[in-house]
CHARMM-style PDB file with segment names, atoms N, HN, CA, C and O in Angstrom:
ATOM      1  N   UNK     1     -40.867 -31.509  24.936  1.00  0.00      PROA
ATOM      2  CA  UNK     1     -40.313 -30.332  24.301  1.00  0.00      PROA
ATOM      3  C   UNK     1     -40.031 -30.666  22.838  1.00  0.00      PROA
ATOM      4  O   UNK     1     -39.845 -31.837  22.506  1.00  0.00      PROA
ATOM      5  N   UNK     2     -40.001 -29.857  22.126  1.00  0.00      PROA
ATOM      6  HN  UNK     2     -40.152 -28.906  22.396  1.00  0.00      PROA
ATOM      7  CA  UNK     2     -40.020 -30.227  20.396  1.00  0.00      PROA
ATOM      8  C   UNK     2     -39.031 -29.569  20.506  1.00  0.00      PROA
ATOM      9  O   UNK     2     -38.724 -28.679  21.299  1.00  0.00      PROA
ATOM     10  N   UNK     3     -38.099 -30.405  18.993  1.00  0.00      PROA
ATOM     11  HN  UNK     3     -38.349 -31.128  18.349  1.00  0.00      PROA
ATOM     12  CA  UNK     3     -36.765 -29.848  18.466  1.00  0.00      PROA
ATOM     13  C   UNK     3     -37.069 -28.796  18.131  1.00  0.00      PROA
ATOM     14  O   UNK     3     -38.255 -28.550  17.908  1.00  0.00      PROA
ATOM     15  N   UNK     4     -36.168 -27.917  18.002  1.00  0.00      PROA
ATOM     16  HN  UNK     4     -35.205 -28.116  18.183  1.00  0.00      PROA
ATOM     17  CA  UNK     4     -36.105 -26.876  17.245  1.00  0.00      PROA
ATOM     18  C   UNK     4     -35.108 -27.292  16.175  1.00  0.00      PROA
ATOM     19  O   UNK     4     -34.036 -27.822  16.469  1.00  0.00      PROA
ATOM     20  N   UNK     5     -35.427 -27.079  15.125  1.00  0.00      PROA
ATOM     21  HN  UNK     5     -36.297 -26.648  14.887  1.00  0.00      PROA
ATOM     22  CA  UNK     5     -34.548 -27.802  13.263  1.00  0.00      PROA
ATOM     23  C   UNK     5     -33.664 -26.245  13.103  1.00  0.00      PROA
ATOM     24  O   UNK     5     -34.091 -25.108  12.904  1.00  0.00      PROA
ATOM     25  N   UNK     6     -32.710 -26.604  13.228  1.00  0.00      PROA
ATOM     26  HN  UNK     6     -32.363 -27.528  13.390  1.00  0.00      PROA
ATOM     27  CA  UNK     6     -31.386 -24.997  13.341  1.00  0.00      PROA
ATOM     28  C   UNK     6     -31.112 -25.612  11.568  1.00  0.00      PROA
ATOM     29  O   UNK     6     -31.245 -26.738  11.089  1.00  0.00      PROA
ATOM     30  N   UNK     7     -30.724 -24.408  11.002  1.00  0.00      PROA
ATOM     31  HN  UNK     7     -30.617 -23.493  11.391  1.00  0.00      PROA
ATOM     32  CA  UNK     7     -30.443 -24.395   9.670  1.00  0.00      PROA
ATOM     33  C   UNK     7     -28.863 -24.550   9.540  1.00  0.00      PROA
ATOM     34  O   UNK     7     -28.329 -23.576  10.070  1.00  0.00      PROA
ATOM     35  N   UNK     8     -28.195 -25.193   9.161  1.00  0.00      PROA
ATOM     36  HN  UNK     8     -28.629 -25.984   8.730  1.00  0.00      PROA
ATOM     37  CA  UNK     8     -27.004 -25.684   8.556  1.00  0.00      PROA
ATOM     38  C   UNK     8     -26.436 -25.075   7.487  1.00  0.00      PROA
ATOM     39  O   UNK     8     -27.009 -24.957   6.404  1.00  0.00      PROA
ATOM     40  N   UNK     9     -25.411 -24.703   7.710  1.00  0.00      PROA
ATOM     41  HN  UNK     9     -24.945 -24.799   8.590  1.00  0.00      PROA
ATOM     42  CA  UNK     9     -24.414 -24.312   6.323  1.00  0.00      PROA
ATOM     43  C   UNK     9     -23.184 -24.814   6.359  1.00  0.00      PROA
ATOM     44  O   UNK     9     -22.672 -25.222   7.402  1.00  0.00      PROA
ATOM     45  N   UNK    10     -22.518 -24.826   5.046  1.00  0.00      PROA
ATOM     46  HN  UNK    10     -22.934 -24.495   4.199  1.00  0.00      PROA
ATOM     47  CA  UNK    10     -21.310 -25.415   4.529  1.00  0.00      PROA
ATOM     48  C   UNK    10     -20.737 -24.530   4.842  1.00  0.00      PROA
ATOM     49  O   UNK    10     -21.267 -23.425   4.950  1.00  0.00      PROA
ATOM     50  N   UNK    11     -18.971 -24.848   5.181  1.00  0.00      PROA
ATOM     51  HN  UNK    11     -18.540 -25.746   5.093  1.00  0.00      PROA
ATOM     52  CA  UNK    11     -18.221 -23.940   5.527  1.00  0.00      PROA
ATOM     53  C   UNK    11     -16.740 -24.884   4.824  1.00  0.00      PROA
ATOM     54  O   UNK    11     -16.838 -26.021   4.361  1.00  0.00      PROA
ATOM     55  N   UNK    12     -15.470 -24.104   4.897  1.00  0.00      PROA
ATOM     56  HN  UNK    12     -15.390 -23.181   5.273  1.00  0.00      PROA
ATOM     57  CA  UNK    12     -14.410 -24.757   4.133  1.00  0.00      PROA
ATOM     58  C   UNK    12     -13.799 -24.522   5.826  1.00  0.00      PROA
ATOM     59  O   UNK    12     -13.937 -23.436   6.390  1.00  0.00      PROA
ATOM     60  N   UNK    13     -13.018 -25.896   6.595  1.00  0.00      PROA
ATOM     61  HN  UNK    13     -12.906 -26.778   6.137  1.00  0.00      PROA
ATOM     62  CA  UNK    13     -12.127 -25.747   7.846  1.00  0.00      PROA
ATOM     63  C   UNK    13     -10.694 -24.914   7.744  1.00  0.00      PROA
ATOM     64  O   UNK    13      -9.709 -25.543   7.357  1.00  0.00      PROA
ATOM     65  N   UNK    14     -10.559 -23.479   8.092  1.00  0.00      PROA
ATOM     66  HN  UNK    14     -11.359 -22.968   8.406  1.00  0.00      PROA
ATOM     67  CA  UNK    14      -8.741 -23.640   7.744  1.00  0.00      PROA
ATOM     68  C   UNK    14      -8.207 -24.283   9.257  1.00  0.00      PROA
ATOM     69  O   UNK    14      -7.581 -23.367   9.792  1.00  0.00      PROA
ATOM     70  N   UNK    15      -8.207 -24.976   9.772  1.00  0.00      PROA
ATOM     71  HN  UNK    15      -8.716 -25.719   9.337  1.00  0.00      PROA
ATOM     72  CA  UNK    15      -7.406 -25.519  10.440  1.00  0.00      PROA
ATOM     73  C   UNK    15      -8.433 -27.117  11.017  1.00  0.00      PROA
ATOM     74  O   UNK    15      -9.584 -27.469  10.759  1.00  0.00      PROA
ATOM     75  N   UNK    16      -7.396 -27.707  11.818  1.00  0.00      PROA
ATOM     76  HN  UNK    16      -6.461 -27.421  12.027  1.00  0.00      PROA
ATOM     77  CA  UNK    16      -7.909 -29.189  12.317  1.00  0.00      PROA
ATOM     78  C   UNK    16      -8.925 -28.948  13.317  1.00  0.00      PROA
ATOM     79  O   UNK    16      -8.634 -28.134  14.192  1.00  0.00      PROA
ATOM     80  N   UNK    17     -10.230 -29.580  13.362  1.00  0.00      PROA
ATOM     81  HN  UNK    17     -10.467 -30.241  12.651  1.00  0.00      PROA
ATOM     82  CA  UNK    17     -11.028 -28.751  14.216  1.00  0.00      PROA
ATOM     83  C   UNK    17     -12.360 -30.353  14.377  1.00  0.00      PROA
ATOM     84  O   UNK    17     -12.828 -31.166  13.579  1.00  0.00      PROA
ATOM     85  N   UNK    18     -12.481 -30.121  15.678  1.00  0.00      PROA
ATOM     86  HN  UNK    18     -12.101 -29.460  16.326  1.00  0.00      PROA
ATOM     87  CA  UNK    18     -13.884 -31.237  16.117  1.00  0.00      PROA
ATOM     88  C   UNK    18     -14.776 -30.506  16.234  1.00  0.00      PROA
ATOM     89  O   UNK    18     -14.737 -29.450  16.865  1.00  0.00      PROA
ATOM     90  N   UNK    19     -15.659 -30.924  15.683  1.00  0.00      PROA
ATOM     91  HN  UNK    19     -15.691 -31.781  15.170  1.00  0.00      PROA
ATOM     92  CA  UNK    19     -17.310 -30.259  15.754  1.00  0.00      PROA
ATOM     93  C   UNK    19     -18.429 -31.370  16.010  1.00  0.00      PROA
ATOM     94  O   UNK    19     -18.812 -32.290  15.287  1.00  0.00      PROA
ATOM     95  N   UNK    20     -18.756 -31.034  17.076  1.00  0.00      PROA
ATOM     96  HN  UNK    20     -18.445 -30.286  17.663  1.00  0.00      PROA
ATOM     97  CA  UNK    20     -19.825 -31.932  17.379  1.00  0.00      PROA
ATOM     98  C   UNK    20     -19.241 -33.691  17.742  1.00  0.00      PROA
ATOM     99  O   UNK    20     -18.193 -33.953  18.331  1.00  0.00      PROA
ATOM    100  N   UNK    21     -19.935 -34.400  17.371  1.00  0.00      PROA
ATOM    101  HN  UNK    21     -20.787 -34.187  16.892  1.00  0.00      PROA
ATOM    102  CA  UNK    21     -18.667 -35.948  17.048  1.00  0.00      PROA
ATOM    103  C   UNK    21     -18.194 -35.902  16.024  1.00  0.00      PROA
ATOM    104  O   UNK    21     -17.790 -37.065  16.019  1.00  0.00      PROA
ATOM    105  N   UNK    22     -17.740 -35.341  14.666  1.00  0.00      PROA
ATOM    106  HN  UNK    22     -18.069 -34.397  14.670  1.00  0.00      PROA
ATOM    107  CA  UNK    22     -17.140 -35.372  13.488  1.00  0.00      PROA
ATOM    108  C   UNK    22     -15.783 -34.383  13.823  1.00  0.00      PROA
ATOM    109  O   UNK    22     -15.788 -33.286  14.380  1.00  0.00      PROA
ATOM    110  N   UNK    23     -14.806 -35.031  13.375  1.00  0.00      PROA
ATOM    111  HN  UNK    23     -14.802 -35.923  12.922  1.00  0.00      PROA
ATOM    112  CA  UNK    23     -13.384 -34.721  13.454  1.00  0.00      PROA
ATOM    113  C   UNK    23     -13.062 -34.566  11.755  1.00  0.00      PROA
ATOM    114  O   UNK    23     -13.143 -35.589  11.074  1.00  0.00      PROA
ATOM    115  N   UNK    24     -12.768 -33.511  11.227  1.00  0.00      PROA
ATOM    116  HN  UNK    24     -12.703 -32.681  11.780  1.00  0.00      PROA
ATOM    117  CA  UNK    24     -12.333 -32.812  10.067  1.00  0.00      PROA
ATOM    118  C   UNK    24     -11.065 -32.192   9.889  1.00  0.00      PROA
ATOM    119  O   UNK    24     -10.692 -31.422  10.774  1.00  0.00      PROA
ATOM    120  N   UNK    25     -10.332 -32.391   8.896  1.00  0.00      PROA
ATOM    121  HN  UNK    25     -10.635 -33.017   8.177  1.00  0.00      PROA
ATOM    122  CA  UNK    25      -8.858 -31.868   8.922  1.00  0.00      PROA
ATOM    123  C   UNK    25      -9.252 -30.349   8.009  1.00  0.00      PROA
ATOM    124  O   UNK    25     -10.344 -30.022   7.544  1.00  0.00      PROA
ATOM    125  N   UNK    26      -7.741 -29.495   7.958  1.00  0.00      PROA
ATOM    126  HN  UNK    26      -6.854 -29.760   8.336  1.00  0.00      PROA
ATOM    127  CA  UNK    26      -8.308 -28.637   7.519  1.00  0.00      PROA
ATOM    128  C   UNK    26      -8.576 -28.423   6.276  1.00  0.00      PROA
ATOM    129  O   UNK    26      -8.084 -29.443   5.795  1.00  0.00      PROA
ATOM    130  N   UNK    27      -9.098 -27.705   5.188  1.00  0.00      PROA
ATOM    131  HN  UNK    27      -9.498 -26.876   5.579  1.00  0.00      PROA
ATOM    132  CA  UNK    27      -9.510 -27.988   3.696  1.00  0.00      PROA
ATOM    133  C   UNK    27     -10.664 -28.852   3.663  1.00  0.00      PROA
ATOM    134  O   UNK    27     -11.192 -29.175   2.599  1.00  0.00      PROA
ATOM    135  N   UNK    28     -11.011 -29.179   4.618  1.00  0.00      PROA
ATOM    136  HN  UNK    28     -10.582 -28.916   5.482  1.00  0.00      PROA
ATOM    137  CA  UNK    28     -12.237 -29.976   4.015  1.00  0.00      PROA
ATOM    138  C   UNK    28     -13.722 -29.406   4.682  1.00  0.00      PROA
ATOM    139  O   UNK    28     -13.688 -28.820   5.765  1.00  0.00      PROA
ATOM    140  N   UNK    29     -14.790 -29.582   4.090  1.00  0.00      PROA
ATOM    141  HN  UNK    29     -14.817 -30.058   3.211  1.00  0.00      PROA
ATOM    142  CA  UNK    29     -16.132 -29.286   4.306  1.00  0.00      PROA
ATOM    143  C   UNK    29     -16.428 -29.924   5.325  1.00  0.00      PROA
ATOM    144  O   UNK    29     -16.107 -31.068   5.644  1.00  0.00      PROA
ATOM    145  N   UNK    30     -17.322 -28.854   6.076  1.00  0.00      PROA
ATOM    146  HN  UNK    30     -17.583 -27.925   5.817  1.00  0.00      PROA
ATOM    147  CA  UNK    30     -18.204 -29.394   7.354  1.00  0.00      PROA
ATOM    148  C   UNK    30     -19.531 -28.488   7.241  1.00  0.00      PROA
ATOM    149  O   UNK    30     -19.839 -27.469   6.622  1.00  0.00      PROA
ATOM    150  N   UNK    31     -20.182 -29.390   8.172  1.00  0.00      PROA
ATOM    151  HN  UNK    31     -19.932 -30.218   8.674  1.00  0.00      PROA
ATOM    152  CA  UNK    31     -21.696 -28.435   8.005  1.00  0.00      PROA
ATOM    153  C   UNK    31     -22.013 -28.061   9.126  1.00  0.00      PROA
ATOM    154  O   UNK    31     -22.487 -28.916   9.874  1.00  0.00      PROA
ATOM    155  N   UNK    32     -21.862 -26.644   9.633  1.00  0.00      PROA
ATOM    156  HN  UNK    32     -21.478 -25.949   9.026  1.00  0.00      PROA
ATOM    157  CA  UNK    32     -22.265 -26.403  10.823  1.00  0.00      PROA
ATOM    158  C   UNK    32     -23.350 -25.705  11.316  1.00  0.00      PROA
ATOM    159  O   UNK    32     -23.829 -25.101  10.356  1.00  0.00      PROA
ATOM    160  N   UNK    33     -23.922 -25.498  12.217  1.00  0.00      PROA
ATOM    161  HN  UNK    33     -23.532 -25.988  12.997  1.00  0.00      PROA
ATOM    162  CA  UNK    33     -25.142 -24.499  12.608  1.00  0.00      PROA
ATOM    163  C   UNK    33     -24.688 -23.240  12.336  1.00  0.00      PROA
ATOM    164  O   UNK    33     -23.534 -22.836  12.479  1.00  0.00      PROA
ATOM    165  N   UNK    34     -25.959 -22.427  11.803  1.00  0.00      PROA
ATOM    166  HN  UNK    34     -26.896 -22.755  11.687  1.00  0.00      PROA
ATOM    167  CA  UNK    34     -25.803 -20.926  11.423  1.00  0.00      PROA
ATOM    168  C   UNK    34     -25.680 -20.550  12.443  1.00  0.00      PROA
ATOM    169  O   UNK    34     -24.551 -20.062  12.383  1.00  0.00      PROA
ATOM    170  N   UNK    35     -26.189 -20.329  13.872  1.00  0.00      PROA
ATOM    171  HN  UNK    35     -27.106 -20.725  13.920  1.00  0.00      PROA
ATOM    172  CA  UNK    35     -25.701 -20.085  14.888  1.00  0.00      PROA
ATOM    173  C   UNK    35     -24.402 -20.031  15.599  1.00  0.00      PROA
ATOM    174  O   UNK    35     -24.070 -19.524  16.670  1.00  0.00      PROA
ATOM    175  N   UNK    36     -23.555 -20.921  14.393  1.00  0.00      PROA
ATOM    176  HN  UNK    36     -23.826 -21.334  13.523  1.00  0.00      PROA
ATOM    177  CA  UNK    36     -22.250 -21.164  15.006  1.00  0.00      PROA
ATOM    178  C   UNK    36     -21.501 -20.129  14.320  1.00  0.00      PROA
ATOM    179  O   UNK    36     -20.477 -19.616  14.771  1.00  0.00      PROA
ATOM    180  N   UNK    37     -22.079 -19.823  13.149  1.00  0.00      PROA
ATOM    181  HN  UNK    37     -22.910 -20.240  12.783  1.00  0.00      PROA
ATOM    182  CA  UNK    37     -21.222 -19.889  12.075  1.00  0.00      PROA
ATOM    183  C   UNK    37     -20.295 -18.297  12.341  1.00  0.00      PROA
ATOM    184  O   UNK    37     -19.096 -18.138  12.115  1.00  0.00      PROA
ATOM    185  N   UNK    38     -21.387 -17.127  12.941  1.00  0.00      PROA
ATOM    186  HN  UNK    38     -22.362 -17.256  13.124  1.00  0.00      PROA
ATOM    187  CA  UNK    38     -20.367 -15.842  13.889  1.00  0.00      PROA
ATOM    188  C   UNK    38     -19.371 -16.021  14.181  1.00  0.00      PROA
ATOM    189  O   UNK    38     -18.362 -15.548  13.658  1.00  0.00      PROA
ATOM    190  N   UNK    39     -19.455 -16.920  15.301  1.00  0.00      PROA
ATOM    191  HN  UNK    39     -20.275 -17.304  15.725  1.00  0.00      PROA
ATOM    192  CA  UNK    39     -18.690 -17.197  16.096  1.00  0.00      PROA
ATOM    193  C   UNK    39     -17.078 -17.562  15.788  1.00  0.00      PROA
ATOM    194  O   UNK    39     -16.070 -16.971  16.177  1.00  0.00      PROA
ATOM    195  N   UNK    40     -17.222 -18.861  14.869  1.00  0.00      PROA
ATOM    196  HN  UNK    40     -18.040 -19.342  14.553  1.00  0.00      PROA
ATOM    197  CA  UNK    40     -16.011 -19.322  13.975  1.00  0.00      PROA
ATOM    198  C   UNK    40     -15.318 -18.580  13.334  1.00  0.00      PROA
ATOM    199  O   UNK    40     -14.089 -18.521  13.360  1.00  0.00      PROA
ATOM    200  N   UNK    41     -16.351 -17.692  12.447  1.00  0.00      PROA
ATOM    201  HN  UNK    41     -17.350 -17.740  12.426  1.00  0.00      PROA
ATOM    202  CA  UNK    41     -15.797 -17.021  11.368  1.00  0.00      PROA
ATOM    203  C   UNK    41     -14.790 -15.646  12.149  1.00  0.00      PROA
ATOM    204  O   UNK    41     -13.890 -15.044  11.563  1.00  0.00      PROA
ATOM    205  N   UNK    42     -15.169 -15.433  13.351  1.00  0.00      PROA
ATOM    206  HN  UNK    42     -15.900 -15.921  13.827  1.00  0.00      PROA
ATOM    207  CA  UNK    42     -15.069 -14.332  14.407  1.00  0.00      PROA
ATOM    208  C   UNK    42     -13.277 -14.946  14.937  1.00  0.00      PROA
ATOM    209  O   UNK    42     -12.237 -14.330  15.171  1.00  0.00      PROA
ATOM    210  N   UNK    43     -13.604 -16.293  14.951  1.00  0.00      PROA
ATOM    211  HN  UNK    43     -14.449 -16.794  14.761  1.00  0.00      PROA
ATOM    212  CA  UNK    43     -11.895 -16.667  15.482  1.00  0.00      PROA
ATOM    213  C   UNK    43     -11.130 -16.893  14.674  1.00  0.00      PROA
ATOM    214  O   UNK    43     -10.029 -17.089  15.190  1.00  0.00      PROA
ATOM    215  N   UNK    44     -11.113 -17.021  13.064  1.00  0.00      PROA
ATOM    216  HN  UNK    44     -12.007 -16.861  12.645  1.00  0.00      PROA
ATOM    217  CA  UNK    44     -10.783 -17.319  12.060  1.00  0.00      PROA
ATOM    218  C   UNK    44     -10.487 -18.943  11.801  1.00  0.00      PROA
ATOM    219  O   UNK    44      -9.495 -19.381  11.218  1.00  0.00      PROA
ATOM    220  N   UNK    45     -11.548 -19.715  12.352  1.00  0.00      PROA
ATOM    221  HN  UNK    45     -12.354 -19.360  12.825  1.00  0.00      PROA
ATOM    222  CA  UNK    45     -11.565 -21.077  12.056  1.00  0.00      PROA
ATOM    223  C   UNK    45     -12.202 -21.498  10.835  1.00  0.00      PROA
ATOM    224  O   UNK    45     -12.178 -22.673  10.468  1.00  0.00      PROA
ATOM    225  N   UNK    46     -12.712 -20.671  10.261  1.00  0.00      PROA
ATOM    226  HN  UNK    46     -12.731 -19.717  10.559  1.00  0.00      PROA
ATOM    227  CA  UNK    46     -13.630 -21.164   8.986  1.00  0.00      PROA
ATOM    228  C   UNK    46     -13.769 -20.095   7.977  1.00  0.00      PROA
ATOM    229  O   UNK    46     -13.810 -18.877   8.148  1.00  0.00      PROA
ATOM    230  N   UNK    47     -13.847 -20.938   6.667  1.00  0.00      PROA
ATOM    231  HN  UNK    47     -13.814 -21.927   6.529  1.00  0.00      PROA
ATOM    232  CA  UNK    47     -14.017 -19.630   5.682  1.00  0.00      PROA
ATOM    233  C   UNK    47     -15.040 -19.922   5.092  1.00  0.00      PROA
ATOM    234  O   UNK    47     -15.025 -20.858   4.292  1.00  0.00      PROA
ATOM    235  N   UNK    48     -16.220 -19.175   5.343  1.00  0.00      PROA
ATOM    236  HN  UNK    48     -16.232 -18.415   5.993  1.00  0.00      PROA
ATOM    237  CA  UNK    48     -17.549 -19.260   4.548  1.00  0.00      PROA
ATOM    238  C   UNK    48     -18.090 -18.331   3.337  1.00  0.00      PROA
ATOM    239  O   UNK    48     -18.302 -17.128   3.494  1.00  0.00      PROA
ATOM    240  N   UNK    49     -18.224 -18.781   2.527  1.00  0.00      PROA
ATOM    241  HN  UNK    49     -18.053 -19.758   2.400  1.00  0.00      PROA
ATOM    242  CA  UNK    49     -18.913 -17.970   1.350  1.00  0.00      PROA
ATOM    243  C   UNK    49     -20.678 -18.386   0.948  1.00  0.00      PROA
ATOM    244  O   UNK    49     -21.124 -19.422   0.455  1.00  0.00      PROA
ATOM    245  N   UNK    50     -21.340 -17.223   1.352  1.00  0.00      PROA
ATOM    246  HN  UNK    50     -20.978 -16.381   1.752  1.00  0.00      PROA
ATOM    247  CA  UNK    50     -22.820 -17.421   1.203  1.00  0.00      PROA
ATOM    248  C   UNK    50     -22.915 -17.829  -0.486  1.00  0.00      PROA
ATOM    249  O   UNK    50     -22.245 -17.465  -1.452  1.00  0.00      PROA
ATOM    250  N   UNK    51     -24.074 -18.757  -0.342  1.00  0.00      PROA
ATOM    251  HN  UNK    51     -24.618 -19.053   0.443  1.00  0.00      PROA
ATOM    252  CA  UNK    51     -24.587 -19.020  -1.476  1.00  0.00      PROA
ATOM    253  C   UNK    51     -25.035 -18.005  -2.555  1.00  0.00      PROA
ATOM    254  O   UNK    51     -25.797 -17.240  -1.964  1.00  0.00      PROA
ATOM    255  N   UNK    52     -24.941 -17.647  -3.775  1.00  0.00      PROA
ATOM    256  HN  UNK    52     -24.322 -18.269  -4.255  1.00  0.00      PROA
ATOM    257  CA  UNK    52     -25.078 -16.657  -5.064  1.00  0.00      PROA
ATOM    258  C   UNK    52     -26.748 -17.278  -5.157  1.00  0.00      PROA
ATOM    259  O   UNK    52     -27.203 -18.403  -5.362  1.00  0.00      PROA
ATOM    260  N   UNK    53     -27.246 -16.203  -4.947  1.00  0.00      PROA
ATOM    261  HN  UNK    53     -26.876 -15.289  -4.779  1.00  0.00      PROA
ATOM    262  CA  UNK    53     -28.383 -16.092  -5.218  1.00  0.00      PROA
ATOM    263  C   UNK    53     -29.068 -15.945  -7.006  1.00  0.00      PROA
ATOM    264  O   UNK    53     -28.932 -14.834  -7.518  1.00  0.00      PROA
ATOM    265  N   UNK    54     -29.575 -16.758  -7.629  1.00  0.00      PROA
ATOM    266  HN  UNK    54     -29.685 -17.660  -7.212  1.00  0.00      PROA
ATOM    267  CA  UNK    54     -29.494 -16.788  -8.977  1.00  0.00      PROA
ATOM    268  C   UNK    54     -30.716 -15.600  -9.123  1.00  0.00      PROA
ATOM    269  O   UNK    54     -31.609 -15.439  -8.291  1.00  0.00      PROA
ATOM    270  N   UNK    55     -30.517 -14.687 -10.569  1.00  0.00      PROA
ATOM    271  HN  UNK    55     -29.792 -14.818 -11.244  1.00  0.00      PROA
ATOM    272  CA  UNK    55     -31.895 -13.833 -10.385  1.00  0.00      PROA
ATOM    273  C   UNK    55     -32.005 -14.286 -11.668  1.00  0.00      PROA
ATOM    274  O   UNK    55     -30.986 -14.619 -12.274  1.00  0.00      PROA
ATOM    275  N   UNK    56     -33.297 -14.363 -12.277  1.00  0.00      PROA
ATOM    276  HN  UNK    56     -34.124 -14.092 -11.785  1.00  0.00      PROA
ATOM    277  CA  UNK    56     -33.470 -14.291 -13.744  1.00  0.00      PROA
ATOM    278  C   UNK    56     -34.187 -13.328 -14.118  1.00  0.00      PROA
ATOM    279  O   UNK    56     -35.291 -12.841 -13.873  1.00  0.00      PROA
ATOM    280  N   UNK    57     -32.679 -13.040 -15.241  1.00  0.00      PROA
ATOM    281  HN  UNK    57     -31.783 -13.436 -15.440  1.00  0.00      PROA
ATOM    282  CA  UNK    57     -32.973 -11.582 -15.962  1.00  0.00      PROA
ATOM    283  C   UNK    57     -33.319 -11.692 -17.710  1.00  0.00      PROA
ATOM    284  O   UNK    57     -32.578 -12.060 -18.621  1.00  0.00      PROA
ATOM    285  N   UNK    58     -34.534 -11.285 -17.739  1.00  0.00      PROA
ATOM    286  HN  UNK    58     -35.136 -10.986 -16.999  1.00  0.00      PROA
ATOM    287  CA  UNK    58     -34.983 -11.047 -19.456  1.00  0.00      PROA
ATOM    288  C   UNK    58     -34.375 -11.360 -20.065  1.00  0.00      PROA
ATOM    289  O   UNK    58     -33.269 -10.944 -19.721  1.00  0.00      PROA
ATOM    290  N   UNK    59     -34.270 -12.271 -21.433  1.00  0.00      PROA
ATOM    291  HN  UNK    59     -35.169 -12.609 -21.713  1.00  0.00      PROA
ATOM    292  CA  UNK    59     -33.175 -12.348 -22.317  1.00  0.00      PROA
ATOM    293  C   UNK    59     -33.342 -11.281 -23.442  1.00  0.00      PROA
ATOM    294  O   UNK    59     -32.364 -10.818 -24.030  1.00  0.00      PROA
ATOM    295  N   UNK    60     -34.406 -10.976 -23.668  1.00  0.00      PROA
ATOM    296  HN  UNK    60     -35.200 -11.352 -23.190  1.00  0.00      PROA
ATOM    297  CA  UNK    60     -35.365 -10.158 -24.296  1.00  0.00      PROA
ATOM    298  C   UNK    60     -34.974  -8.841 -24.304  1.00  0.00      PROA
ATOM    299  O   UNK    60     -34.954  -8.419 -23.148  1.00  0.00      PROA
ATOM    300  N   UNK    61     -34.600  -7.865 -25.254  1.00  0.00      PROA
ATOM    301  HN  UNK    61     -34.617  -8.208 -26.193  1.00  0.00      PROA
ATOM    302  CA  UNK    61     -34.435  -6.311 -25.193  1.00  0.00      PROA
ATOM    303  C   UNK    61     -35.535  -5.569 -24.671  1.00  0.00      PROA
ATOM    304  O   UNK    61     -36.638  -6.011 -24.994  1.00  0.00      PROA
ATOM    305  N   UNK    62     -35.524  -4.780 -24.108  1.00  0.00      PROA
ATOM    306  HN  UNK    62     -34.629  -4.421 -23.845  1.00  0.00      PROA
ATOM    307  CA  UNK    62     -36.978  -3.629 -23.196  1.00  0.00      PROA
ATOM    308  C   UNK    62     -37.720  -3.617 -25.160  1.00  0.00      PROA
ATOM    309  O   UNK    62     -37.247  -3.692 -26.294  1.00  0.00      PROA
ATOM    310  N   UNK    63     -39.149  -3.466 -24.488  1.00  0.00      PROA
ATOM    311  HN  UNK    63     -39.533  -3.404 -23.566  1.00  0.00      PROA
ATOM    312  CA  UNK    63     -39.763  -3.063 -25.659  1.00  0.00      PROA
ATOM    313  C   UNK    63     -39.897  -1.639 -25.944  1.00  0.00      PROA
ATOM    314  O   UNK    63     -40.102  -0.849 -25.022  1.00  0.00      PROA
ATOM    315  N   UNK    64     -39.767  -1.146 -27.504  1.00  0.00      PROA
ATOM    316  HN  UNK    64     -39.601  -1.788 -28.253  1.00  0.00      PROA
ATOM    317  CA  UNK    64     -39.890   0.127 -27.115  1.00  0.00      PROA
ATOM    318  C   UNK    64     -41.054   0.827 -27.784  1.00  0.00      PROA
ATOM    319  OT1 UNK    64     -41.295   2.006 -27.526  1.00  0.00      PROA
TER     320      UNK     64
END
């Protein structure tokens, strides 16, 4: 059977929490499965903020 590679995101812990074998206090970064990440955010164990998507915009005035 082949892994399946689950995508990971950063999250900030508000409280003391084991994930997986890594034990994290609260305030500090963990990286958990996006799959998880509903779930947590759903019990208020974690505070996640999605990544800012950069756009690049013209520096240039419209031509007229």
């Amino acid at each position: 059977m082949a892994a399946v590679k689950e995508t990971m995101v950063e999250v900030t812990l508000k409280l003391n929490m084991k994930y997986d074998n890594e034990i994290k206090k609260a305030g500090e970064k963990l990286k958990i499965r996006e799959s998880d990440l509903k779930e947590l955010q759903g019990k208020g164990y974690i505070s996640y903020i999605p990544p800012v998507q950069n756009q690049q915009t013209s520096q240039n005035p419209p031509s007229k």
